[in-house]
C-alpha positions as CSV (number, residue, x, y, z in Angstrom):
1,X,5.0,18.3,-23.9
2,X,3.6,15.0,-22.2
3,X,0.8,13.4,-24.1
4,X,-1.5,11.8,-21.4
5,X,-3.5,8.6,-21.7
6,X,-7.4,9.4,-22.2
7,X,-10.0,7.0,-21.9
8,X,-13.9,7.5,-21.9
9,X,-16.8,5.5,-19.7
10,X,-19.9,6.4,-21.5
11,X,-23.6,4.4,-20.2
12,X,-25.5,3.1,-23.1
13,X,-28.9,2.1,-22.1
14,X,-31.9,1.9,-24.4
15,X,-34.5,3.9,-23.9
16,X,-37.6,5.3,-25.1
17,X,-37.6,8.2,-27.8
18,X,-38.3,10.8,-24.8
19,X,-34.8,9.4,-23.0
20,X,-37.1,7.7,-20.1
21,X,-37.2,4.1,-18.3
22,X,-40.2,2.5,-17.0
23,X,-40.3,3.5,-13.5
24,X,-41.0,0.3,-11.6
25,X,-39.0,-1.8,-13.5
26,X,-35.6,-3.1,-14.2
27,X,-33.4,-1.1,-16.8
28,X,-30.3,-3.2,-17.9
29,X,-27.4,-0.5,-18.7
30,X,-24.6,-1.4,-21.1
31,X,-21.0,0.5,-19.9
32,X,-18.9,1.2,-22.5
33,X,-15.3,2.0,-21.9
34,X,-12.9,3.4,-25.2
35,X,-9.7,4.8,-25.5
36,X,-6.9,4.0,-23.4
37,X,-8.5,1.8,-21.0
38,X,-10.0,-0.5,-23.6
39,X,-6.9,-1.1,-25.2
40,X,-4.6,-1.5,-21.9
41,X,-7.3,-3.2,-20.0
42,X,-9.2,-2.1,-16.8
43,X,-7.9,-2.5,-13.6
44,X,-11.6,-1.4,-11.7
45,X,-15.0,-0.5,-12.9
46,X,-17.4,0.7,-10.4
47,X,-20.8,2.0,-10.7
48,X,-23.0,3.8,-8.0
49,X,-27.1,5.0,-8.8
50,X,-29.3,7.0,-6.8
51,X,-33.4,7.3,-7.1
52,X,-33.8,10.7,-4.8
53,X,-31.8,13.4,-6.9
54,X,-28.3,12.4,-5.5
55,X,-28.9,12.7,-2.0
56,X,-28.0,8.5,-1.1
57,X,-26.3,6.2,-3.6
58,X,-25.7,2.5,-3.6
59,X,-23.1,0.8,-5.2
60,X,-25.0,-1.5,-8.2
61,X,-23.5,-5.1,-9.2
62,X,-21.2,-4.8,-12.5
63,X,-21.5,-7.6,-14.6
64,X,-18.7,-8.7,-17.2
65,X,-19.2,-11.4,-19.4
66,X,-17.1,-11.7,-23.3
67,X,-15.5,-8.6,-22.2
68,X,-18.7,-6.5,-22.1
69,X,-19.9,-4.9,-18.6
70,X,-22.9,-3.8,-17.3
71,X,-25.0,-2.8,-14.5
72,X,-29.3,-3.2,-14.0
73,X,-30.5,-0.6,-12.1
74,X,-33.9,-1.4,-10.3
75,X,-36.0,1.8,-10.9
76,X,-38.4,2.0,-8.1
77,X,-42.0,3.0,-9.1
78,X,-41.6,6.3,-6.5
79,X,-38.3,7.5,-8.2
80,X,-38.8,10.9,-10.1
81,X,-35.0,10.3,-11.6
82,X,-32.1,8.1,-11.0
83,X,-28.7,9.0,-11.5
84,X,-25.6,6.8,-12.0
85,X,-22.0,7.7,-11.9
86,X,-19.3,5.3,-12.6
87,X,-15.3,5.4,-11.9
88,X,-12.6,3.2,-14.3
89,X,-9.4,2.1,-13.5
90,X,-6.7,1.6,-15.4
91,X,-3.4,0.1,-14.8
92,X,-2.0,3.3,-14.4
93,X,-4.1,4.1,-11.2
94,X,-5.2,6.9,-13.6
95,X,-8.9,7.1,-13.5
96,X,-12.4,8.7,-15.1
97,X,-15.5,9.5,-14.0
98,X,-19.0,9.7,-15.6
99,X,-22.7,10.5,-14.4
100,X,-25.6,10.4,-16.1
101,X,-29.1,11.3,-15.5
102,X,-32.3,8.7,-16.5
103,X,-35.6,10.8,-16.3
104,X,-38.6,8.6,-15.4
């Protein structure tokens, strides 16, 4: 049996007690990758958010700095809900995938 590398990409934002963001205003969004691909290293991180239920997506900026990444999404004041997806690479070319919803 072949044991396969795992790795998780989780978004760690904070947020109000209800799970919402100020619509209107700049959320900064902390990416945290574990397992695998934090011990081997990262080859890509790539991060895409969308304000219209997933109909359009733009690619957002990722910022690493002290080996921490993140991304600030720009929640416009119209947006009912944005929601971000992410891929990681790993040396491997193996790869994950998140999403995650922000209510406003």
């Amino acid at each position: 049996m072949a044991i396969l590398p795992l790795s998780t990409l989780a978004f760690a934002p904070k947020r109000s007690l209800g799970s919402t963001a100020k619509a209107g205003a700049k959320l900064r969004v902390p990416l945290v990758v574990s397992g695998y691909a934090a011990d081997k290293g990262v080859k890509s991180l790539t991060v895409e958010a969308s304000y219209d239920g997933g109909d359009t997506w733009k690619k957002a900026h990722v910022i690493t700095a002290h080996g921490k990444s993140s991304i600030t999404l720009h929640h416009p004041a119209s947006a009912g809900r944005s929601h971000s997806r992410a891929r990681c690479r790993m040396p491997r070319a193996t790869a994950t995938r998140r999403s995650a919803d922000l209510p406003k």
